[in-house]
C-alpha positions in Angstrom: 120.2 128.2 121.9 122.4 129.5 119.2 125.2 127.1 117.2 128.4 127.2 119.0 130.6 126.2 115.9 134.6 126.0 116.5 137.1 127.8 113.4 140.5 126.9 113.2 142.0 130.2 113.7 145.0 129.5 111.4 144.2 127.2 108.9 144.0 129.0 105.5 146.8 131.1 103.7 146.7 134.5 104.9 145.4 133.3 108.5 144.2 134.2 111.0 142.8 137.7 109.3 140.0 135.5 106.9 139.2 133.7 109.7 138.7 136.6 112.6 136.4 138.3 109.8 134.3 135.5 109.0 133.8 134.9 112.5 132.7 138.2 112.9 130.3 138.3 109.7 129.1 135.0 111.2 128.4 136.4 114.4 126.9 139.5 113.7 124.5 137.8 110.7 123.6 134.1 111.9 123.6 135.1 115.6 126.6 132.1 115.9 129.0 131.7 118.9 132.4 131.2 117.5 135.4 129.7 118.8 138.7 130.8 117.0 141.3 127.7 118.0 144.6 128.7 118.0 147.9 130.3 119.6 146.1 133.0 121.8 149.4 135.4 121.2 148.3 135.4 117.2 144.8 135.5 117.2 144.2 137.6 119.9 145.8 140.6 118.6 144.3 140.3 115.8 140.9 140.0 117.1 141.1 143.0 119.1 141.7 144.9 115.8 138.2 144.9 115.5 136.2 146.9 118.0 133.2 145.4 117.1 133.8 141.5 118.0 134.2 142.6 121.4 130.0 142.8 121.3 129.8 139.8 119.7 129.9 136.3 120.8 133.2 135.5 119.6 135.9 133.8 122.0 139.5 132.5 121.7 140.2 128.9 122.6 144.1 128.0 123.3 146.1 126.0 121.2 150.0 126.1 121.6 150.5 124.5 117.6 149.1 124.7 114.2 149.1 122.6 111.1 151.0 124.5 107.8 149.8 123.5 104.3 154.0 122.0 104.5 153.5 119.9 106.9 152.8 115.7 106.3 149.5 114.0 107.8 152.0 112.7 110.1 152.5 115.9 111.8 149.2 115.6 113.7 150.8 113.3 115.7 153.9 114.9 116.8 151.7 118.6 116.9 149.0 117.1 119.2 148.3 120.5 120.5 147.4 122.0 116.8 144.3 123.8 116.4 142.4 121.0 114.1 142.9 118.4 117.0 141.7 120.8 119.7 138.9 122.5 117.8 137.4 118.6 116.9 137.9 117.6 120.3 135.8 120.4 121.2 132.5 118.9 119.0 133.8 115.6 120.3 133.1 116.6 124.2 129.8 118.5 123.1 131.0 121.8 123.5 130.8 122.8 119.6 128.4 121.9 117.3 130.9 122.0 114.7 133.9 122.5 113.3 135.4 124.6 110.6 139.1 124.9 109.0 141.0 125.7 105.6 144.1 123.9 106.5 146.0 121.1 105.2 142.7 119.0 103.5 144.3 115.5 104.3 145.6 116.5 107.9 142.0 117.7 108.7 140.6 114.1 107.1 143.1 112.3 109.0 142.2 114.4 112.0 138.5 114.2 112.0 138.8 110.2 111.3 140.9 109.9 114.4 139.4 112.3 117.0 135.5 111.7 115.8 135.2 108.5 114.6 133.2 107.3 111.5 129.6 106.8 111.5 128.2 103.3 112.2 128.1 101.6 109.6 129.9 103.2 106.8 133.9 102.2 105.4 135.0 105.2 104.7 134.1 109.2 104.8 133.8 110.8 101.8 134.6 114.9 101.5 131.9 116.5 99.3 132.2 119.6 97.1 128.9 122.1 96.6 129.0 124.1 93.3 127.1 125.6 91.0 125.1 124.4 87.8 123.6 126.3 84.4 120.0 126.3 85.8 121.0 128.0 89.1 120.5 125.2 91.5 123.4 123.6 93.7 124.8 120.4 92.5 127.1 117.7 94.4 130.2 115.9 94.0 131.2 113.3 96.0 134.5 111.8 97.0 136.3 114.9 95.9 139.7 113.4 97.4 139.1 111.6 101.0 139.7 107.8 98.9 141.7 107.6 96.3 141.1 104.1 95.6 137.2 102.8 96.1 135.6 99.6 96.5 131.5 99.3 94.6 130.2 99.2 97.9 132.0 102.4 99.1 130.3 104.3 95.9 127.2 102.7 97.3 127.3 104.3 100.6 128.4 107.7 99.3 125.4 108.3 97.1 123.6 107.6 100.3 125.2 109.9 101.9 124.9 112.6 99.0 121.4 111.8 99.2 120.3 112.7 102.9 122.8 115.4 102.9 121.1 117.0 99.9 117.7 116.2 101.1 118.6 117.7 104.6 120.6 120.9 102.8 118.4 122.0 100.0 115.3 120.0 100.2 113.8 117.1 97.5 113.4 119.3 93.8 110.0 119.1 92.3 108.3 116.8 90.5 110.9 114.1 91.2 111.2 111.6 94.4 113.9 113.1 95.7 117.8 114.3 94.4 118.5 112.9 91.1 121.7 110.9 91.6 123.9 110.2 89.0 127.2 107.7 88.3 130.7 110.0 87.3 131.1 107.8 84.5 132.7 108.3 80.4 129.5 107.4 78.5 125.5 107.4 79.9 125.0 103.4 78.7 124.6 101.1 81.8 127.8 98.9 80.6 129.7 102.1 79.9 132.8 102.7 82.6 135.5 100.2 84.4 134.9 97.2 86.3 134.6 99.9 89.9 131.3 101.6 88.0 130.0 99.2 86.4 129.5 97.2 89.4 129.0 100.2 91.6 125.9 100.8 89.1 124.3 97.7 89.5 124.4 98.1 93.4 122.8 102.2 93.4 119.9 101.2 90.8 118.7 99.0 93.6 118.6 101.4 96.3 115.4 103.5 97.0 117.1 106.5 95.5 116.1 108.4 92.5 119.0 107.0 90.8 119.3 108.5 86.9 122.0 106.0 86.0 125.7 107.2 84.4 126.7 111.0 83.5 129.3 112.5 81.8 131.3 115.0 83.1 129.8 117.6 80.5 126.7 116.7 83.1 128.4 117.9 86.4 127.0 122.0 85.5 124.1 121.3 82.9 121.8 120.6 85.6 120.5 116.7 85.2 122.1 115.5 88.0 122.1 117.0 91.5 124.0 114.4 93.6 127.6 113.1 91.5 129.1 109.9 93.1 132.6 109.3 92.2 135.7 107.6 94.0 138.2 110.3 95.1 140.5 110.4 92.3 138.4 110.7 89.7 136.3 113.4 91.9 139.2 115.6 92.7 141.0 115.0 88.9 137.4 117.0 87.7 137.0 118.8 90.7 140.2 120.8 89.7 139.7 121.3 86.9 136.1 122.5 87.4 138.0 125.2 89.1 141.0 126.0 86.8 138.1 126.6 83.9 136.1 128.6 86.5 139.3 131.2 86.6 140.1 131.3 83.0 136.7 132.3 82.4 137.1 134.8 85.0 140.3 136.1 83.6 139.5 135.6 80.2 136.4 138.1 80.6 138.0 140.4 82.7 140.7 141.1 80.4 138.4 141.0 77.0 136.4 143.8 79.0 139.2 145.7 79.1 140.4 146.0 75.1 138.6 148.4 74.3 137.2 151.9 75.6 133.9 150.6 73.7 134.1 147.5 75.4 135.1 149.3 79.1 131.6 151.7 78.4 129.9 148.3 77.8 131.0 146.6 81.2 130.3 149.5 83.0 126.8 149.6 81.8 126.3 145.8 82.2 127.7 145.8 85.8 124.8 144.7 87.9 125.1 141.5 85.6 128.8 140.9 85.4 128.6 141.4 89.1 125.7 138.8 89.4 127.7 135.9 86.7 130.8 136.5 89.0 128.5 135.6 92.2 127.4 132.5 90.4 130.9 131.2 90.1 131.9 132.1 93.5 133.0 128.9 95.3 133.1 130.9 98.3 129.0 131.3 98.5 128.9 127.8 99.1 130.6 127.4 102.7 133.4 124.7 102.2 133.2 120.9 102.0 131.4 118.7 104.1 133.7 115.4 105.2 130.3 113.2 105.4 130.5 110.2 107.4 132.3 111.1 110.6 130.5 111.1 113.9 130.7 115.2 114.3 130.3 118.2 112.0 133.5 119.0 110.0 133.9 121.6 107.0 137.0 121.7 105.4 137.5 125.1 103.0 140.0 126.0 100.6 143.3 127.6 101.7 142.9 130.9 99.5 139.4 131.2 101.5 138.5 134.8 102.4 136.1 136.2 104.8 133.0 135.3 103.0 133.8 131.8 102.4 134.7 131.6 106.2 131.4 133.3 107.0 129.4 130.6 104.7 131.3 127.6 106.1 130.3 128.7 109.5 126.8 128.7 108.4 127.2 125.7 106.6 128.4 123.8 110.0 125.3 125.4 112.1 122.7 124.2 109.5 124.4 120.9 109.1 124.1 119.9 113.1 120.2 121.8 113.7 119.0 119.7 111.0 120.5 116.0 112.1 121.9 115.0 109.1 124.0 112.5 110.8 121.5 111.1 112.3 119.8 110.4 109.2 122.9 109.0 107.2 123.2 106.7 110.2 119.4 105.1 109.1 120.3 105.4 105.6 123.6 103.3 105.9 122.0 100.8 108.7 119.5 100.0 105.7 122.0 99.1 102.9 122.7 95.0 102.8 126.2 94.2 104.5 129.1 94.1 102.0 130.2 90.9 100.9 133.1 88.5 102.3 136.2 87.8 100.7 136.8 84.1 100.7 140.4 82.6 100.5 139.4 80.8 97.8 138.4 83.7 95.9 141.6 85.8 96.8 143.6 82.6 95.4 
């Protein structure tokens, strides 16, 4: 049976016309059933627009509110009829296999935390970014902004987490015994970093990972790493700034291209090439975030997502449920040794 995966109908900037398209490029591509969640007075009319989706299996599920990139987590309470609740409840009740939305990032955390619970097992979820690196393979960073503050033993199960997600997503590289996963850290020495990595390192090196012990950020695109573990500030801090260099580059080349007539006549004879480096840095070819560690399929997207990022989050949230992966993180974290107790002695 094909993926049923639900799409929160208005979660990202210009919605709900990103989100109706993607759902149709979804549908017509990766043979998807989609379920756009939101006000059936907005989406509806928008839908229609396209004469197409009427083929395709593409529905509209009710729900009265919505979640704006204004609103404080504590709207999800007094907006218990907003699209991210209702669209999660649906994978909750087994009537999705997953759920999609570029909305507010920590309403959809809090969200999926309340209505889906968190894995067995495992302290906290962790929200994972996808992105490019020099070589052209996929690398990953995770806590890209879930926790802001970490404990050793929440590092500990997020590179096991990275691990089986990567393993489930992209497969085990060659030649190695699975993803290479590597400590965010400022220097490669074991007792480089503060007293959170350098005792988060001395838990990963003795899990059956292929762990490569601390990189540097200048190692998040060369290549030597393919899973990143970091706590949620320091991930988002070089997540964002990943993608602020991303668009200077972007920018910077576009208008250098441009200088010159000789220098136009050049970009229009390189064009296959500028159009495959702009590909490469595309964010949107990746499909969204993964919040790992809840007990359901959620994909969180940027706000300024377009169609194709929408299309590749859908297909990011199929994948993800047909191959288990929550399943196996649930093995992965039931092998790791419980954390330790707190005395009162030791607090005093």
């Amino acid at each position: 049976m094909p993926s049923v995966i639900a799409l929160d109908a208005m979660g990202s900037d210009r919605a709900p016309k990103p989100e109706i398209e993607g759902a149709i490029q979804a549908a017509r591509q990766y043979g998807v059933r989609v379920l756009l969640v939101g006000p059936e007075s907005l989406v509806k009319p928008e839908l229609q627009r396209h004469l197409t989706a009427a083929r395709l299996p593409i529905e509209v599920v009710h729900a009265s509110e919505y979640i704006t990139m204004e609103d404080k987590v504590e709207a999800i309470r007094a907006k218990r009829d907003n699209s991210m609740r209702v669209g999660l409840r649906l994978v909750r009740e087994g009537q999705a296999n997953g759920f999609v939305t570029a909305g507010n990032t920590g309403a959809a955390m809090a969200t999926a935390k309340i209505v889906l619970g968190a894995v067995p097992g495992l302290d906290r979820p962790a929200l994972a970014a996808v992105f490019p690196t020099a070589p052209g393979n996929p690398a990953m960073l995770l806590d890209v902004g879930a926790n802001v503050d970490c404990t050793p033993q929440n590092l500990e199960q997020f590179a096991v987490m990275g691990d089986v997600y990567f393993r489930a997503m992209f497969g085990k590289r060659p030649a190695t015994h699975g993803p290479r996963v590597g400590l965010l850290s400022i220097g490669e020495e074991e007792g480089k970093g503060n007293d959170l990595t350098r005792e988060a390192f001395q838990l990963l090196k003795q899990l059956p990972l292929n762990f490569v012990g601390n990189v540097e950020g200048r190692d998040l695109y060369n290549g030597k790493v393919d899973v990143i573990v970091a706590d949620g500030f320091v991930g988002n801090v070089a997540l964002k700034i990943s993608e602020g260099v991303a668009n200077l580059v972007r920018t910077a080349l576009k208008e250098s291209l441009k200088a010159t007539i000789t220098r136009q006549v050049g970009a229009l004879l390189s064009r296959s090439a500028f159009t495959d480096f702009k590909k490469r840095l595309d964010h949107t070819e990746y499909g969204g975030a993964p919040l790992l560690g809840v007990r359901g399929v959620c994909i969180i997207t940027h706000g300024s997502s377009n169609a194709n990022a929408m299309k590749n989050a859908i297909r990011v949230a199929a994948e993800f449920s047909r191959r288990g992966v929550n399943d196996s993180i649930e093995r992965g974290l039931a092998s790791l040794p419980p954390a330790p107790v707190e005395t009162a002695a030791q607090s005093n």
